[in-house]
C-alpha positions in Angstrom: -45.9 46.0 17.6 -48.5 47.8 19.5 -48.6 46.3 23.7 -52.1 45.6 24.6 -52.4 48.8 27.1 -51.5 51.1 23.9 -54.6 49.1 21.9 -56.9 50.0 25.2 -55.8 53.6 25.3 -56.2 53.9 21.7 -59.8 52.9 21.7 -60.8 54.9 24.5 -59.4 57.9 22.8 -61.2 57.3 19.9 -64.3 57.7 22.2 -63.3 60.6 23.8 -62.5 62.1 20.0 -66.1 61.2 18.7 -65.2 58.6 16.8 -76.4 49.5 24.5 -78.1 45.8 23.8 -80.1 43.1 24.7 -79.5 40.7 27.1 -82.0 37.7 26.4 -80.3 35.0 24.2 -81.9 35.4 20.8 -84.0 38.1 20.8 -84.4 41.0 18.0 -83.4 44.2 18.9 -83.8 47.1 16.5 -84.3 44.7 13.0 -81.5 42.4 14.3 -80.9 39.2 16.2 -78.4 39.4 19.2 -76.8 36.9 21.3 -74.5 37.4 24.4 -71.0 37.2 24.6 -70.4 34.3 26.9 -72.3 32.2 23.9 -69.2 32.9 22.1 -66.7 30.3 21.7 -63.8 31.8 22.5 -62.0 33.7 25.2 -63.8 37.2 23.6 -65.1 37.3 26.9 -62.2 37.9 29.3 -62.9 40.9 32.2 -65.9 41.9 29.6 -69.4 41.7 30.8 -70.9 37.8 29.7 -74.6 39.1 29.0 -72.6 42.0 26.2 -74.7 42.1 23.3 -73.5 40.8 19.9 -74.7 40.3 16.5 -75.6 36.4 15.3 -73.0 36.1 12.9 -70.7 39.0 13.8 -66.7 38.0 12.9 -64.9 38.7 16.1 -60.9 39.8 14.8 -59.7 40.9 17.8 -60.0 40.5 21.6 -57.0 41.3 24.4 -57.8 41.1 28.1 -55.0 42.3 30.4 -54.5 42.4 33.9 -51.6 45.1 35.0 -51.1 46.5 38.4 -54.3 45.0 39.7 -56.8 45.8 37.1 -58.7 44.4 34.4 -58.7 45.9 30.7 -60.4 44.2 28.0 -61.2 45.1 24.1 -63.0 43.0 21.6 -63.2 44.0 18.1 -65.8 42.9 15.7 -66.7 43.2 12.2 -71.0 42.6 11.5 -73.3 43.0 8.6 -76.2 44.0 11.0 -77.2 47.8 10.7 -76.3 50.9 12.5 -79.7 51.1 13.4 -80.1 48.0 15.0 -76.7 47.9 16.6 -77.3 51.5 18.1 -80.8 49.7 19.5 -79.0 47.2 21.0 -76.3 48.9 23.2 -78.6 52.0 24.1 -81.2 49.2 25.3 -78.3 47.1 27.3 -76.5 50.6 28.4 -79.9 51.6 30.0 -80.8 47.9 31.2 -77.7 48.0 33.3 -78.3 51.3 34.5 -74.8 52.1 33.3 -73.5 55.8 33.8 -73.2 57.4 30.3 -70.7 60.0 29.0 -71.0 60.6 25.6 -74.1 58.7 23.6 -74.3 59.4 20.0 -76.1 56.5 17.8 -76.8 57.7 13.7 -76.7 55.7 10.6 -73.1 55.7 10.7 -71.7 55.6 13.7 -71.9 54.8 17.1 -70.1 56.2 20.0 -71.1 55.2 23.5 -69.0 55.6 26.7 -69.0 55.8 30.3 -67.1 56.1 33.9 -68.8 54.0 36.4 -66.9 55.8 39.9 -64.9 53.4 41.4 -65.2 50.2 39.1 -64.6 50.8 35.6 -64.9 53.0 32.1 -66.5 51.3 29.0 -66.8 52.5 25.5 -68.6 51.0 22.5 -67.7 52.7 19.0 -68.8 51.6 15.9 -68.3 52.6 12.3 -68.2 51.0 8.8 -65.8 48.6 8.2 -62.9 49.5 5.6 -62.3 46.0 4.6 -65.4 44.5 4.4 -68.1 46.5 2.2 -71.8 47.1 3.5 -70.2 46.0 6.8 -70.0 47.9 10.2 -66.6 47.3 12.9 -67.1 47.7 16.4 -65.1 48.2 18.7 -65.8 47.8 22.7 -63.1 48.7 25.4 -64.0 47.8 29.3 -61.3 49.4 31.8 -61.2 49.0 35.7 -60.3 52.1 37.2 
């Protein structure tokens, strides 16, 4: 069974291979309508931002938070029937909104990769593509890593 620090590693490799948001309660962003995390009832939001962007209706099927030597890692995995499109809209808007330092930004029908290394607080990535177990749907994944 994988630890929870392989699972964080993982997804930020993913990232790096090639594998943003809104942060008013209910509002549409790109087609879609977008709540924040902390509205979530459940612990999805250990050591990850509260105002995080996600889909009304999105099926969260993972989330680890871990605290090791001092720092915080967190990933929350989600599976959503909203599009690429809007999706792509949302964490490019919330990315920018919080003036986060970006890496790598790729948003296309498909996929979505967008990651960052804020010096001296933390690394983030958000990665999307379709889902293999549900049809029509999209997975993402979203990794948030003190340094």
């Amino acid at each position: 069974m994988a630890g929870p620090k392989l699972l964080l590693t993982l997804g930020v490799l993913l990232a790096a291979a090639g594998l943003s948001g809104c942060s008013d309660s209910g509002k549409e962003a790109g087609g879609g309508r977008f709540h924040t995390l902390a509205e979530e009832n459940t612990e999805a939001q250990q050591y990850l931002p509260e105002d995080l962007p996600i889909p009304e209706g999105a099926g969260i099927t993972f989330t680890q938070g871990d605290l090791a030597e001092g720092k915080k890692s967190s990933m929350l995995i989600y599976q959503t029937n909203e599009s690429m499109a809007a999706l792509g809209t949302a964490y490019q808007k919330y990315v920018r909104e919080k003036a986060l330092e970006r890496g790598t930004e790729i948003v296309d029908s498909r996929n979505i990769l967008i990651n960052g290394k804020v010096k001296g607080a933390y690394s983030y990535s958000i990665i999307g593509s379709s889902s293999e177990s549900q049809s029509g749907g999209n997975e993402i994944i979203v990794t948030w890593i003190e340094n």
